[in-house]
C-alpha positions in Angstrom: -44.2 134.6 -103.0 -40.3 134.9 -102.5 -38.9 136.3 -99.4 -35.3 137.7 -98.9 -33.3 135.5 -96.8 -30.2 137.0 -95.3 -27.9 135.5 -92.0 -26.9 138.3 -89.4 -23.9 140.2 -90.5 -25.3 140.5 -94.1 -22.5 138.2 -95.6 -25.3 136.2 -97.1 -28.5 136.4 -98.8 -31.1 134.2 -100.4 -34.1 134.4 -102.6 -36.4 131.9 -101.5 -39.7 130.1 -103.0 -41.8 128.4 -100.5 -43.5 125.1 -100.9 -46.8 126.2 -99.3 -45.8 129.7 -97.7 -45.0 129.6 -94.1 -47.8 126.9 -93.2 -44.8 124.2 -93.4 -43.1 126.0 -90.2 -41.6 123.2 -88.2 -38.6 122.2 -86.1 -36.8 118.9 -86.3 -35.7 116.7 -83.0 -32.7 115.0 -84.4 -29.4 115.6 -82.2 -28.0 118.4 -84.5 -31.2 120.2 -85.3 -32.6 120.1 -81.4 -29.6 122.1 -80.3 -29.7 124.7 -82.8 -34.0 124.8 -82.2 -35.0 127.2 -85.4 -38.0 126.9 -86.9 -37.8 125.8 -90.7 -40.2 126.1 -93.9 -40.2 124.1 -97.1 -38.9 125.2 -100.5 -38.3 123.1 -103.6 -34.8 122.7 -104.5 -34.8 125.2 -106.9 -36.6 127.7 -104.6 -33.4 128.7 -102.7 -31.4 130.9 -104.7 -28.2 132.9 -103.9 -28.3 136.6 -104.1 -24.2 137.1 -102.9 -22.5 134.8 -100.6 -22.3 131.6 -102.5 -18.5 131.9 -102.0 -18.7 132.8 -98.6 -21.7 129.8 -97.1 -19.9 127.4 -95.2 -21.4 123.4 -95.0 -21.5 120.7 -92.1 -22.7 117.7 -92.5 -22.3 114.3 -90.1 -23.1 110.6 -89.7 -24.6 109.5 -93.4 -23.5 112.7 -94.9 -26.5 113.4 -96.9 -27.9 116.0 -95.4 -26.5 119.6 -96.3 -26.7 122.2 -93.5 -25.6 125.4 -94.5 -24.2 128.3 -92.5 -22.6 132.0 -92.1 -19.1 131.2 -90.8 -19.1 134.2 -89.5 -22.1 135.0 -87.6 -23.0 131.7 -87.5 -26.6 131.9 -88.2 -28.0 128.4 -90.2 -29.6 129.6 -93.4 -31.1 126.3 -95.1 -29.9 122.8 -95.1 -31.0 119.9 -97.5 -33.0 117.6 -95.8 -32.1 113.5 -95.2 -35.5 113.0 -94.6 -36.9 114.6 -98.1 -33.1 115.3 -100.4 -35.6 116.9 -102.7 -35.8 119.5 -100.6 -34.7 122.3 -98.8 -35.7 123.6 -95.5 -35.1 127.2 -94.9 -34.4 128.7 -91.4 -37.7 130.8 -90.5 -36.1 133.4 -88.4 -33.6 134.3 -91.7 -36.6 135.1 -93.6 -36.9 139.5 -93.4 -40.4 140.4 -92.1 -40.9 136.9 -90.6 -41.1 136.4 -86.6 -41.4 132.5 -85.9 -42.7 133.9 -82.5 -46.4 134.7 -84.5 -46.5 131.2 -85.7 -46.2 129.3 -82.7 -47.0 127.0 -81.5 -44.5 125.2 -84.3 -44.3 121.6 -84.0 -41.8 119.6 -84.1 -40.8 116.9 -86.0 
């Protein structure tokens, strides 16, 4: 099943595959992904697809550089980031997804 994926303002949007639907929802501990506390799904690296915004997507990575978290600069909302943990993947920011409350999954565990 895809979902549309889209950050606040509507600068960007995403078609996204998911690994195994929503049942991958998660959050992550590490010291970037604690303070931003979305919930996160799987989808395979060809899952995540750009609808419009590619241009526009803005990237921040730290420390070992290899993971990719990607972001509206201008409302700010994280829309996926490839993971250190698994690069052959993405995870995909739960809250982004339209028709998709992370509230009616919890409790979501984290990681």
């Amino acid at each position: 099943m895809s979902y549309r994926l889209t950050c606040h303002c509507g600068a960007i949007e995403l078609e996204v595959d998911l690994t195994d639907g929503l049942k991958t929802a998660r959050r992550c501990d590490c010291s970037f992904c604690r303070r931003r506390g979305a919930a996160m799904v799987s989808a395979p690296l060809d899952g995540v697809r750009f609808v419009k915004g590619e241009d526009h997507i803005a990237l921040y990575q730290w420390n070992t550089m290899t993971a990719e978290h990607y972001f509206c600069p201008t409302c700010g909302i994280y829309t996926h980031h490839k993971r250190r943990s698994n690069p052959n993947e993405y995870g995909v920011n739960m809250g982004a997804l339209e028709g998709v409350n992370p509230r009616d999954y919890e409790p979501i565990p984290w990681t």
